[in-house]
C-alpha positions as CSV (number, residue, x, y, z in Angstrom):
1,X,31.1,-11.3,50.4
2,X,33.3,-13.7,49.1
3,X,36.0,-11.3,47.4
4,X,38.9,-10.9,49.1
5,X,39.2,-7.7,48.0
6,X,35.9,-6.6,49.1
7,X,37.1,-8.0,52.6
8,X,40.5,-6.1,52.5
9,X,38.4,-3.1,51.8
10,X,36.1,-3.5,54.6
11,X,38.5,-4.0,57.0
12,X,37.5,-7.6,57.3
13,X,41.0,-8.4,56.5
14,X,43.8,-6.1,56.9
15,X,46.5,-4.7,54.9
16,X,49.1,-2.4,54.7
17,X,47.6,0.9,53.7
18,X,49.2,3.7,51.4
19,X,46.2,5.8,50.5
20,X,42.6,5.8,51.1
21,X,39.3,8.0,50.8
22,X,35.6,7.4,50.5
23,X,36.1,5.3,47.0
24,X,39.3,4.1,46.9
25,X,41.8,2.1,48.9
26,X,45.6,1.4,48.0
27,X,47.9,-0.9,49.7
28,X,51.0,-2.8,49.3
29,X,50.9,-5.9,47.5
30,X,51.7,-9.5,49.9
31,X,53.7,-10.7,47.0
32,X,55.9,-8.2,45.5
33,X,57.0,-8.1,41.7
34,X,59.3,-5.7,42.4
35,X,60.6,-3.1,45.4
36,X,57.3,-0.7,45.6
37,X,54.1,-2.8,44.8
38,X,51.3,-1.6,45.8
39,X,47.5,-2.1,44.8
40,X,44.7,0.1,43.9
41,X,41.1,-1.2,43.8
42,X,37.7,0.5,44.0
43,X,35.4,0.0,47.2
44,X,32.6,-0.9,44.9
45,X,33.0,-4.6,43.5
46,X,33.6,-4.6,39.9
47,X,35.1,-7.4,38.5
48,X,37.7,-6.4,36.2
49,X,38.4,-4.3,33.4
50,X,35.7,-5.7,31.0
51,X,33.0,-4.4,33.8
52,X,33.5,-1.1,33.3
53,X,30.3,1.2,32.9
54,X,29.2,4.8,32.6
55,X,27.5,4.0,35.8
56,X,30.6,3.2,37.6
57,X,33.4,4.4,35.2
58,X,33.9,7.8,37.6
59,X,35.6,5.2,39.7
60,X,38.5,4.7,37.6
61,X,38.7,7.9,36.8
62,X,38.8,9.0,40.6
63,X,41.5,6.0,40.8
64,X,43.5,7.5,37.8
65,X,43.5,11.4,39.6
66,X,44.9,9.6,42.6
67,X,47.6,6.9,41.1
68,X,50.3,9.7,41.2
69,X,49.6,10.7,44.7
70,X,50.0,7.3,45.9
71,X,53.1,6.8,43.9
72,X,54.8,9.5,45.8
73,X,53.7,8.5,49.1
74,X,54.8,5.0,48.1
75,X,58.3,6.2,47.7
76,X,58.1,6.0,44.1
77,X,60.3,9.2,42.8
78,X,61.5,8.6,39.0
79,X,58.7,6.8,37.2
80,X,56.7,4.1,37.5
81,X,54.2,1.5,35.8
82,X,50.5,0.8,35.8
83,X,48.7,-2.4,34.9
84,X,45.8,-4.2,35.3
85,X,44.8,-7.7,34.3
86,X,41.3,-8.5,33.0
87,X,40.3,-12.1,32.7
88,X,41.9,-16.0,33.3
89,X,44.0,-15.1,30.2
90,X,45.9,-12.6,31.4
91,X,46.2,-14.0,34.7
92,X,43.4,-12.1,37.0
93,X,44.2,-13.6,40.0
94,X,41.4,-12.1,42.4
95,X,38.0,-10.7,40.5
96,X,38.1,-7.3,41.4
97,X,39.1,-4.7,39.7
98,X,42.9,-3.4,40.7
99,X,45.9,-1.6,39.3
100,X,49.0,-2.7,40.3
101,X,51.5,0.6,40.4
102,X,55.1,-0.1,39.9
103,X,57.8,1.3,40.3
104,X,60.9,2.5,43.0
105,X,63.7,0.7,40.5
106,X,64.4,0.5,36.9
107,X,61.4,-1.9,35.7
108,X,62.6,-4.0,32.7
109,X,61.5,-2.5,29.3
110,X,58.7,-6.0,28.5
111,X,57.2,-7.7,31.1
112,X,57.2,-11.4,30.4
């Protein structure tokens, strides 16, 4: 169990909780790109984006149903973004599958 998200999602290391459930666990981000950050990942380890399945695509579908919910308890109220980074290319810092949600000020129109 070397994933630090598999830690955070044990409870092995804690965090700052917006939303949880059987599958799922959101929490704010330790390093904020702007005034609400906050994380979604899946309970399960999957590694990123590119390790999607039909076995565990229900996941990120059950992620997707709950990504407003957490928005609003957030404090997120007029919009916000979603992204997730899949690979050393695009910077996939920690190799588990998360969305970053964000939002709670105007977000500029490209993100660098």
């Amino acid at each position: 169990m070397d994933c630090l998200f598999c830690k955070i999602a044990s409870g092995v290391i804690p965090s700052k909780k917006v939303y949880e459930d059987d599958e799922i666990l959101s929490f704010y981000d330790i390093n904020p790109e702007c005034k609400i950050h906050v994380l979604v990942i899946p309970k399960t380890h999957i590694e990123s984006a590119d390790a999607i399945t039909k076995e565990n695509s229900m996941v990120v579908a059950h992620i997707f149903e709950a990504i407003p919910k957490i928005a609003k308890l957030a404090g997120i109220t007029n919009g916000y973004r979603v992204i997730t980074n899949a690979g050393p290319d695009s910077c996939q810092s920690v190799m588990h599958l998360h969305f970053h949600i964000l939002g709670g000020e105007k977000l500029p129109e490209h993100i660098k």
